[in-house]
N, C-alpha and C positions, 0 to 999 in steps of 0.2 A: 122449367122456366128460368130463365139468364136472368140474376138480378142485375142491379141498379151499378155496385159498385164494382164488381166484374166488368161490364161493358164500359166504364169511366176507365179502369187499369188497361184494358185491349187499346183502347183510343191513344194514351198516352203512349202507351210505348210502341205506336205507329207513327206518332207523329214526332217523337223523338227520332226513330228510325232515318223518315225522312230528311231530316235536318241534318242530320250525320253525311248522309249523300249527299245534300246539297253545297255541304261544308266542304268537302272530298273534291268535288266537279267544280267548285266554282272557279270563273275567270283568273283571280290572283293568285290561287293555288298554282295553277296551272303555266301562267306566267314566272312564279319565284322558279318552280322544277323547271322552266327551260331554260331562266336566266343560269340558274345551277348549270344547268347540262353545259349549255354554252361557253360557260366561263373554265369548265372542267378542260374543254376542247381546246380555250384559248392557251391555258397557265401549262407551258412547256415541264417538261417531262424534266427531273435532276437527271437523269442520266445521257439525257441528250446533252446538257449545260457543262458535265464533268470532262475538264481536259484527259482527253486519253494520255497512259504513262509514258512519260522518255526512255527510250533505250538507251541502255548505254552509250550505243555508239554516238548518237545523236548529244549526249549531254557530253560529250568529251570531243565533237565538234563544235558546239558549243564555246567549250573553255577554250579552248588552241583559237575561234575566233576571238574570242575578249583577249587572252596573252598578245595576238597579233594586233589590235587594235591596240589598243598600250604600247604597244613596240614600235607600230606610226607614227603615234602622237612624241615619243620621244624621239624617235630620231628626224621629224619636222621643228624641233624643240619648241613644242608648246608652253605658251605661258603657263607658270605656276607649280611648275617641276624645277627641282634644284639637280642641277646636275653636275655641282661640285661631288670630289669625292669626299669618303668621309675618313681617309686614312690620309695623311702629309708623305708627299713625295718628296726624296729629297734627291737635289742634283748631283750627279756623279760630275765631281770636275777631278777624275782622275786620268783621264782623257781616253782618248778611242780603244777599243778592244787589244791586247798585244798578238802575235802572230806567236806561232811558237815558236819562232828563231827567238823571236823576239823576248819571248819569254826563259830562253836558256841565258842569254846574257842579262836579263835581272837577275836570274839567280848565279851566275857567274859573279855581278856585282856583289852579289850576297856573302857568295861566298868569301871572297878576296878584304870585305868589307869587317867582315863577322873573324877572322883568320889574325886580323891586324888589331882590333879593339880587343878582342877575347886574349890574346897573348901577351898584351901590353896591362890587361888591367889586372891580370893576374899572376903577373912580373912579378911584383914586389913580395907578393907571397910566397910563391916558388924559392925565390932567392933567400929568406928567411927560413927555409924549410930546410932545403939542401946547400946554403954556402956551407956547413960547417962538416959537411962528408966531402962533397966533388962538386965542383963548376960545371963538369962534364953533366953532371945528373942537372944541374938546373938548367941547362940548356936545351937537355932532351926534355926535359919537363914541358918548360916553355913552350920548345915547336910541337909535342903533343897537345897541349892548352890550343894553340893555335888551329892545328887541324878538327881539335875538337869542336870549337867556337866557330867554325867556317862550314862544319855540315849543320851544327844546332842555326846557322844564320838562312841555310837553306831550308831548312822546317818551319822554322819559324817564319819563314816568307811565306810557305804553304797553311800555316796554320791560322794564321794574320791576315788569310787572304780576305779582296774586297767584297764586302757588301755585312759581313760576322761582323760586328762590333760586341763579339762575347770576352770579359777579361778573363774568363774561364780557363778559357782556352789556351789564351796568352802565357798564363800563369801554371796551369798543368805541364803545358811544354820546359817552363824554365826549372820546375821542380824534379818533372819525369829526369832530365838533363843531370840536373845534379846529385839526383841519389845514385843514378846509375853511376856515373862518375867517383862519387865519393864510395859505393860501396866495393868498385872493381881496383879501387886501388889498396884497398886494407891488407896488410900482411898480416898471417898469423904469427905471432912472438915465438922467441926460439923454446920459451917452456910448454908450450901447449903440445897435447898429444893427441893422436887421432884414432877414431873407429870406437867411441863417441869422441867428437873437437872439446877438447877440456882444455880452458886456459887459465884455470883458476881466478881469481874475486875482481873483479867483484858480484858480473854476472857469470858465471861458468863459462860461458860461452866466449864472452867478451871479457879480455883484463883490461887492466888501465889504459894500460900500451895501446890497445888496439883500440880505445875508446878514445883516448889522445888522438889516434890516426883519422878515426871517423870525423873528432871535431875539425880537425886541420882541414884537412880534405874537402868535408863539408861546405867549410869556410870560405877555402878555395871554391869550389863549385859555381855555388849560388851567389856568389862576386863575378866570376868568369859569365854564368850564363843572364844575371840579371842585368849587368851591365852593358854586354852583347845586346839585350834585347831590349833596353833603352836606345842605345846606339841605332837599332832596326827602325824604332819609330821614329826618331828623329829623322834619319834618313827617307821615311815617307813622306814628314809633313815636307820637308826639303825639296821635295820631287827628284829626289838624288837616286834613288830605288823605287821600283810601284809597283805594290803587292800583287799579288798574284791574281789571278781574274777566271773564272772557270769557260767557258767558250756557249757563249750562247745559240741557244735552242734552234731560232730561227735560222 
């Protein structure tokens, strides 16, 4: 025989049972799961949304359009673009290109120019050097001074030429000029001997004599070739001579 509280426990958990189904089935359940589903269906996929990648070629047609686009707008000269440069142009008032006739008789000029200032301004030293051997030697002195000053006036047109404003330059030519000068005139003295050059003191090498030689000379030199190449510039700003000009590209 079934008691009492046995058949109370079976009831209960029948009709708890039911309740759970009813809960399960009912209308709003049913409703939230389809608004779910629905909205599952509406809300797009990330990977439909994601831009597919650029190819190279694509992103480097790309750039060449924006550089060309820039490149329009500046030469329509759109407002807002400076189109000053940012370096100073300066004018060439040395006038039209020369021709190269044209340019042998500058330096014909040069020469003839550099021949007369170079032999005259290194007269008076010459003639203090050799009046007291021969007139003869300061003469030949002279017209070597002369022709030497009338090729250094032809370098130094080439060196000087337009557009270099290096003093470098300027000043390495009148130095080169004059050691070479000064050192091709030096005699050795009658005591020195050779296969080693021994000239006794002060340096072995060099005696007095021949140091005396080097100053003289020297002296000479860089007088003859610095005032030559004073003479050159003047002669520019003058428009007397016009530096040399290299022949342009175009």
């Amino acid at each position: 025989m079934i008691s009492l509280s046995t058949l109370l426990s079976t009831l209960l958990l029948l009709l708890s049972h039911d309740c759970q189904a009813f809960v399960t089935k009912s209308p709003s359940s049913s409703v939230t799961q389809q608004h779910t589903e629905s909205a599952s269906r509406s809300r797009p996929h990330n990977h439909l949304l994601a831009v597919p990648p650029q190819s190279p070629w694509d992103e480097l047609k790309s750039r060449l359009g924006g550089i060309s686009d820039s490149s329009q707008k500046y030469s329509k000269g759109e407002p807002g673009l400076d189109y000053r440069p940012t370096y100073e142009i300066k004018e060439d008032d040395d006038g039209p290109e020369l021709s190269m006739n044209e340019q042998r008789i500058e330096s014909g000029k040069a020469l003839v120019a550099g021949a007369l200032i170079g032999s005259l301004s290194v007269a008076p030293l010459t003639y203090f050097h050799y009046s007291d051997y021969s007139m003869a030697q300061f003469e030949l002195a002279t017209d070597m001074a002369a022709i030497q000053a009338g090729l250094f006036a032809i370098t130094y047109r080439y060196v000087s030429r337009k557009g270099d404003n290096n003093p470098m330059l300027s000043q390495g030519a009148v130095g080169a000029f004059a050691i070479v000068r000064t050192l091709s005139n030096i005699q050795a003295s009658t005591s020195c001997s050779a296969f080693p050059l021994t000239c006794g003191e002060p340096l072995g090498y060099f005696d007095w004599n021949m140091i005396y030689q080097a100053v003289l000379y020297g002296a000479e030199s860089f007088v003859m070739f610095g005032v030559t190449a004073a003479a050159m510039e003047l002669a520019y700003d003058k428009k007397l001579i016009r530096r040399f000009s290299l022949p342009s590209s175009s």
